[in-house]
N, C-alpha and C positions, 0 to 999 in steps of 0.2 A: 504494500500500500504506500502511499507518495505521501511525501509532507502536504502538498496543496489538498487532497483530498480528506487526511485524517484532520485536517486544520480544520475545513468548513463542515466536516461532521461534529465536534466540540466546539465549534464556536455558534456564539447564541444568534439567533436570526436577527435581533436588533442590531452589534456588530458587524452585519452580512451587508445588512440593509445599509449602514453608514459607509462603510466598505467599498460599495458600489455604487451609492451616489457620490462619493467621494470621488472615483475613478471617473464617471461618467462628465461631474465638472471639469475638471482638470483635461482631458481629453478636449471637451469643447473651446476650453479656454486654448485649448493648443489648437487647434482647426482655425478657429478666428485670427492668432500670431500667424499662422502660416502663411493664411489667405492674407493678413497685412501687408509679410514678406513679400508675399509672390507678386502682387499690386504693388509695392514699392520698387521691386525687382525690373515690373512690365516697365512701369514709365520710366526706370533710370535709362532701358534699353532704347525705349523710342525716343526720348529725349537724345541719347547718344550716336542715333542714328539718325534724327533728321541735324545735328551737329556737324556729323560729317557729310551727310549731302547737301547744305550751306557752303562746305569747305571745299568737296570735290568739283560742284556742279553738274548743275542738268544736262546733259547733251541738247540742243535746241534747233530749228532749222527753220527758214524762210525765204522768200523769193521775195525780190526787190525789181519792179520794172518802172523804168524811168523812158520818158518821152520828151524829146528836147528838140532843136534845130538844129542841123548841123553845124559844127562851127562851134559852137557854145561850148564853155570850159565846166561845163556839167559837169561832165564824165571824169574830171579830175575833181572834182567838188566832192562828188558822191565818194571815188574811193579815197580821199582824206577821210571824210566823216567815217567812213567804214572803219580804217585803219584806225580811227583815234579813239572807237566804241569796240576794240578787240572783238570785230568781228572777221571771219574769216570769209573770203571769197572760193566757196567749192567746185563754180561752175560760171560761164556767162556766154549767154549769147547775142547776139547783136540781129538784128535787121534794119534796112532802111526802106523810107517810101519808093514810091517808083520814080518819082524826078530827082531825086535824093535830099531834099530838104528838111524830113523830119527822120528822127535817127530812137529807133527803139533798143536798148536793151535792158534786158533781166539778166540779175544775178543773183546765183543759187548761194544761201549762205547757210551759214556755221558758225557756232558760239555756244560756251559755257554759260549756263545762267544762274547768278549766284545770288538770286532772290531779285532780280530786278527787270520780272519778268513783266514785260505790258504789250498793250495790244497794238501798237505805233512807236517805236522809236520816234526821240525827240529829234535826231539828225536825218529822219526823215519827214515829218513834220516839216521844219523848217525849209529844207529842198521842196517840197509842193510848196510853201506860198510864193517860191522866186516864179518873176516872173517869163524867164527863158525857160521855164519847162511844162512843156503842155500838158501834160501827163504821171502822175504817180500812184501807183500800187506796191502794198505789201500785205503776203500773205503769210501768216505764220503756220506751219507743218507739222504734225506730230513728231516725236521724238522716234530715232531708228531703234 
């Protein structure tokens, strides 16, 4: 016969009874720390993980098409603005009208976005209200 078993045959049912409410609190009161833990645990994680994709950056992508005259020092305008907004040029292409006066191109871009994501860049912005470009679009793209 085992000590636990000749124990709760001598021991009185009041005892039993204290016993194991006794056990029963203690047990809950640990299920509640744990669930604290685990909840304290969660957010330190996701706090430290939208930390480092603040740090790392989003992958991002847009297409940029501009409409101008030809002639017009746009197309150096634009890619200063580009270069000075560390955005990256992935792609471009060019077309013009058919007498060649007006001069279109789009370029495909790339950029890290380290929360300063919006719907219009301000260096693009500012390029539509000049008044040597007849034309401006920007569309932003899902991430690859």
């Amino acid at each position: 016969m085992s000590f636990e078993s000749s124990f709760l045959r001598l021991a009185p049912p009041a005892i039993f009874r204290s016993l194991s409410n006794l056990s029963s609190s203690c047990v809950a009161g640990n299920v509640r720390y744990q669930f604290a833990a685990a909840l304290a645990l969660g957010a330190f994680i996701l706090w430290c993980l939208k930390w480092a994709e603040h740090r790392i950056g989003i992958p991002r992508r847009a297409s940029l098409e501009v409409a101008f005259a030809t002639g017009s020092p746009v197309e150096q305008q634009v890619y200063a603005a580009l270069s000075a907004a560390d955005y990256e040029v992935a792609g471009q292409s060019r077309s013009l009208s058919r007498h060649g006066e007006c001069c279109e191109v789009r370029y495909d871009l790339r950029w890290r976005d380290f929360g300063r994501a919006s719907d219009t860049p301000d260096f693009a912005d500012e390029l539509a209200r000049r008044d040597d470009v007849d034309r401006l679009e920007w569309r932003q793209h899902s991430a690859d």
